[in-house]
N, C-alpha and C positions, 0 to 999 in steps of 0.2 A: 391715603397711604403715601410713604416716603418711597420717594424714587430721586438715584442718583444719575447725573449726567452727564457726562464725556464729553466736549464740544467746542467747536471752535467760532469763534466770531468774524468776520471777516477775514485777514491774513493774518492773524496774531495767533498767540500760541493756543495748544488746547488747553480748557480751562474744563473744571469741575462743582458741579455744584447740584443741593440740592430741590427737588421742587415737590410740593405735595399735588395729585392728582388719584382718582379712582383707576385709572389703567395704564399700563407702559404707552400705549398706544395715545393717549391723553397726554403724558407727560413731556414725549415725542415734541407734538404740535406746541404748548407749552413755548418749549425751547426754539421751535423754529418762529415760534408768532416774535421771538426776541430778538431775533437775526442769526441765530445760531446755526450750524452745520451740524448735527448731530453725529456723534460718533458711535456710542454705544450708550445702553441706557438698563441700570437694575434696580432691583428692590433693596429697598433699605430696611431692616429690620429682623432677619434670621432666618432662617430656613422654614419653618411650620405655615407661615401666610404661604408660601411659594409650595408647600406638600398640599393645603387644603382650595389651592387653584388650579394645583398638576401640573407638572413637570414641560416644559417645552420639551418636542418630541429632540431625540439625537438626531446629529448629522450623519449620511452616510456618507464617508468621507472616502470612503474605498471610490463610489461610486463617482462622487465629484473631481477627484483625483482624475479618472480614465477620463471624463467626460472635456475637463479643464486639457489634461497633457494634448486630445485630439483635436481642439478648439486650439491650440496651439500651435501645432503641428500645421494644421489649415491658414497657416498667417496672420491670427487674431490677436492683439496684442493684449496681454492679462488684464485691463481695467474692460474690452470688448469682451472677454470673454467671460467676463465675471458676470456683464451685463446681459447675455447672450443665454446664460444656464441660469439669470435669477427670474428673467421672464418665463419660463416653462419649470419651475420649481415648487414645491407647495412650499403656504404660508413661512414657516419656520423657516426653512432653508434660505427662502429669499430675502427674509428679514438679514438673516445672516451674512448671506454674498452683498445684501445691500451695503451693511456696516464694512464688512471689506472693503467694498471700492470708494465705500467715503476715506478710509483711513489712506488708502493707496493716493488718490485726489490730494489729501491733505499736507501730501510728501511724505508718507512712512514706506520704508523698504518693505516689500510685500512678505517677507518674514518677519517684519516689525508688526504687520499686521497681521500675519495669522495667530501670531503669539498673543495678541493680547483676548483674542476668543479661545478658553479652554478645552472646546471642542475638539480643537483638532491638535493631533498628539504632538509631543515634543520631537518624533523623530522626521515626522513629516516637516516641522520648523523647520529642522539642523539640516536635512535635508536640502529647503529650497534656502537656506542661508549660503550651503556650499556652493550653490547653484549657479548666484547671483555673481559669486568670481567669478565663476568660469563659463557665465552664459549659457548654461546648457540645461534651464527648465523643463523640458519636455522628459529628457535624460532622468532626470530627479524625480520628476513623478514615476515614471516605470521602474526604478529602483523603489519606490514607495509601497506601488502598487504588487511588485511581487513578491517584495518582503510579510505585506498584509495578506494576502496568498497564500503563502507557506506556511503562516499560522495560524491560519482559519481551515488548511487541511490539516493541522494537526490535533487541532480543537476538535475538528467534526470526526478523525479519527479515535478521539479519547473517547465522544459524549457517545458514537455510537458504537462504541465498545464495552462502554458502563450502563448503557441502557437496560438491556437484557437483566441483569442483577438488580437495577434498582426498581424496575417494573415489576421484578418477581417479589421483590424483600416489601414493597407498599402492598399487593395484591396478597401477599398471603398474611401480612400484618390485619388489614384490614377483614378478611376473614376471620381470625384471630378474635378482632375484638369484638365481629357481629356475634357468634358466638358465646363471647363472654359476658357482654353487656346486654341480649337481647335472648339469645336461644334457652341457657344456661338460669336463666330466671323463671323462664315459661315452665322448664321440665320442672323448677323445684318448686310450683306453686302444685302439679302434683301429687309430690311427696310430704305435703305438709300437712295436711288431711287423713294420713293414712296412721294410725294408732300403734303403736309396738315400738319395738325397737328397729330405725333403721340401719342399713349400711353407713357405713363410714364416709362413703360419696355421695350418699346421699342426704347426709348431715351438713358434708362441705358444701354443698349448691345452696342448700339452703340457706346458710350462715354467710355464701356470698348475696346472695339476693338480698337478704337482710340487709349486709350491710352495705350496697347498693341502693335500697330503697331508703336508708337513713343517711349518704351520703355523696349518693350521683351529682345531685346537682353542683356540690361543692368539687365534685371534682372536673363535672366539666368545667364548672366555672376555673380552675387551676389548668386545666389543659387548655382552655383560650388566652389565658395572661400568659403560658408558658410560649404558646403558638407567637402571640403578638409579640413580646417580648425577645423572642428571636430573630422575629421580622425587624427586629428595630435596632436591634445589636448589627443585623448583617445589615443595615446599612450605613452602618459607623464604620467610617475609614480604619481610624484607629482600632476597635475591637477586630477585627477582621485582618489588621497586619496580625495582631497581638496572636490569634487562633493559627493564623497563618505561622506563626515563630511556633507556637506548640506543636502545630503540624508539623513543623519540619525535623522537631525534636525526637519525633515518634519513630524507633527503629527501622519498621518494615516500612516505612514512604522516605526515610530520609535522606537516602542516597539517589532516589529518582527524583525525587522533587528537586534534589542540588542540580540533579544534569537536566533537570525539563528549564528552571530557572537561568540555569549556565547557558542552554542554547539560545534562551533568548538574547541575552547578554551579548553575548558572542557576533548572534546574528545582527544587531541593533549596531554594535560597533564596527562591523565588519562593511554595515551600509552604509555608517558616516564615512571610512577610511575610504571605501570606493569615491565616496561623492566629494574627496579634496579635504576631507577634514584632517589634520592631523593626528594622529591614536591619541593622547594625553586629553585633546578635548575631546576627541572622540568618546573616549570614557568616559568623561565627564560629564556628556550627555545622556550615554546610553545606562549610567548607575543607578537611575531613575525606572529601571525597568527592574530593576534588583530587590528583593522582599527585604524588608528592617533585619532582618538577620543575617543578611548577605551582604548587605552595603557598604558594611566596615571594610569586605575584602578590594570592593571593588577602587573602594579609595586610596588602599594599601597599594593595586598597582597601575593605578594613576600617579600617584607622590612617585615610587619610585620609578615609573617611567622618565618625570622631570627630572629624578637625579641622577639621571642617565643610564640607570640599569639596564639589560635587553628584555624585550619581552617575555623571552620565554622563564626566564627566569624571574622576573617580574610577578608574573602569574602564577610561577610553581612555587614561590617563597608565600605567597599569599594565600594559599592556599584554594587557589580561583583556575585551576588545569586538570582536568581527567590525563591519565596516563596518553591518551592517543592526543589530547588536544595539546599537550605540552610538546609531540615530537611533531605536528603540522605545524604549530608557530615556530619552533628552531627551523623548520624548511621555508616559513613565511621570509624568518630572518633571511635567507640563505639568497632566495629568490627578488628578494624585495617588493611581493606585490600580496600584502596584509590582508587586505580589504577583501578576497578573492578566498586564502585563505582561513579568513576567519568564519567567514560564510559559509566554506563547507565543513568545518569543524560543526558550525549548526548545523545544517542538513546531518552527517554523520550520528550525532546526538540524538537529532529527534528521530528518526526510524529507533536508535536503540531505547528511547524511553515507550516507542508505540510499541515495540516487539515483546520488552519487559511488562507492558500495562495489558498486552491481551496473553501474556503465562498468567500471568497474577488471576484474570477476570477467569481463565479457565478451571483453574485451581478453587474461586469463589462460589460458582454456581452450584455445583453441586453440594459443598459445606451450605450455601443459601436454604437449598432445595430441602437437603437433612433438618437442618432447623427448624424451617418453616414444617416442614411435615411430622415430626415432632410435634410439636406445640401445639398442632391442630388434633394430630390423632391421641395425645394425652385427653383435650380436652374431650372430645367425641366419647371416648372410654367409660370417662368418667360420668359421662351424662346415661351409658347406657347401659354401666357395670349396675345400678341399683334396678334396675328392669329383669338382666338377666339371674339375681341374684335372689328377686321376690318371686319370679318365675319358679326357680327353679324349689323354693320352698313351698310353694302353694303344691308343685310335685308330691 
């Protein structure tokens, strides 16, 4: 298998090349048995060989963050402290902190180096890029670190507010289809035996079973391509912006999603402008956290922040400002401290997307509950209207 190299040789620059070997860990040795310093090292060839050997696990990067800012904090200086959290790390991780401190060794700015592992996000980069002017790493990380906070209580706020609805809508689905595909067959074997004229329902069970026993299998077979087939589209970047652009097109989500999307935004840029960056690249950085359907605005008031527009109207022309977050940037203007501002324009935003997502969910359950009880008790009915219907004639 082709694996690519990263590597430096003695004090010359880093070079790239490729080597054949059976594992990264092979390839590695490889390069050092050459004099090399290895820097990073991947497969060459596409994505499927790397699906059918698994995934290296993600970094928790929240967690390396705290661990990194307090190892810091303690007088250790980043290539110690790199070295410090990749001996008590599993495998993966320390493979990782390893290539860091080689990159760091090699003379890369340690935002040079976290940028070139796409583990770790773009804001935590821009973050310790700001950082490196103004000395004040440990700073950077706990702007990192609360920023990642505040959006993982907002996430845990959404999934446990959506759970209830999607636990009910699987659970009674799936009764649904034990039902249709198993009960609903038993009753009509039956009624097929019985001579005369039957009910109406009990003509349909049978004409389902029928055509059930002539083409079940074809249809699970369609419901495993359709299952797989989904699985494979959701992990297409592309498909998955694309659904996400139709989501946002869809009446009833599309003005929450703008302001769930916007607070991210908001809050992403409001962390760079804290951390020294100035707004223009600020924005620059943070438009990356923007859905394909969004991005066009966000570059709209980027440009004209460079042609010197104010912000506030920057963002109100572009259509990128809720009513309330257009008059806290004229106050950002006013005060001159952006980055503080912009942050609570997020915080502001997301309580009103969580307030608006648990009306919505309250409003759901019971329309859930009705459907689903519907569907179940039609089909109950109809499995027991030809019993009570031969009953009542044997009367």
């Amino acid at each position: 298998m082709q694996f690519r190299i990263n590597g430096v040789q003695g004090r010359g620059v880093p070079q790239a090349m490729e080597v054949e070997a059976a594992s990264s860990e092979e390839a590695r040795a490889l390069a050092v048995r050459q004099g090399y310093t290895v820097l990073n090292v991947e497969a060459v060839g596409g994505q499927w060989p790397q699906l059918l050997r698994g995934r290296a696990r993600p970094l928790d990067v929240v967690v390396l963050a705290e661990q990194l800012r307090d190892l810091l904090g303690a007088g250790l200086s980043v290539i110690e402290a790199l070295d410090t959290l990749g001996r008590s790390a599993s495998s993966d991780t320390s493979r990782a902190l390893e290539q860091l401190t080689q990159r760091l060794r090699s003379g890369q700015a340690f935002s040079q180096a976290l940028s070139a592992d796409t583990r770790f996000p773009v804001l935590l980069v821009s973050l310790i890029k700001a950082a490196e002017l103004t000395s004040d790493l440990p700073q950077a990380l706990t702007r990192f670190i609360e920023h990642e906070r505040r959006v993982a209580e907002l996430r845990h706020r959404i999934s446990s507010v959506a759970i209830y609805p999607l636990v009910l809508t699987a659970v009674g689905l799936t009764v649904l289809l034990f039902l249709l595909l198993y009960v609903v067959p038993r009753f009509a074997r039956v009624f097929e035996g019985m001579n005369g004229t039957l009910p109406w329902s009990a003509q349909a069970m049978i004409s389902w079973s029928h055509w059930l026993q002539a083409h079940g299998v074809w249809l699970l077979l369609a419901a495993g391509i359709a299952v797989g087939g989904l699985v494979a589209l959701a992990g297409s970047p592309g498909v998955r912006a694309r659904a996400m652009q139709r989501l946002m097109q869809w009446g009833p989500l599309r003005e929450r999603l703008r302001v769930y999307f916007l607070s991210r935004w908001y809050r992403s840029t409001g962390m760079l402008v804290a951390g020294g960056i100035p707004l223009p690249e600020a924005l620059a950085l943070s438009n990356g956290v923007l859905p394909l359907g969004m991005r066009s605005g966000g570059l709209a008031v980027e440009r004209a922040l460079r042609e010197g527009q104010a912000p506030a109207r920057a963002h109100a022309d572009a259509g990128m400002a809720t009513p309330v977050a257009e008059q806290l940037i004229l106050a950002g203007e006013r005060i001159g401290d952006m980055g503080s501002v912009l942050t609570r324009i997020a915080h502001y935003h997301d309580a009103e997307v969580a307030r608006a997502l648990e009306r919505g969910v309250r409003v759901l359950e019971p329309l859930v509950m009705l459907l689903i009880g519907v569907g179940v008790g039609v089909v109950v009915v109809l499995m027991y209207m030809p019993i009570f219907e031969l009953a009542s004639a044997l009367q």
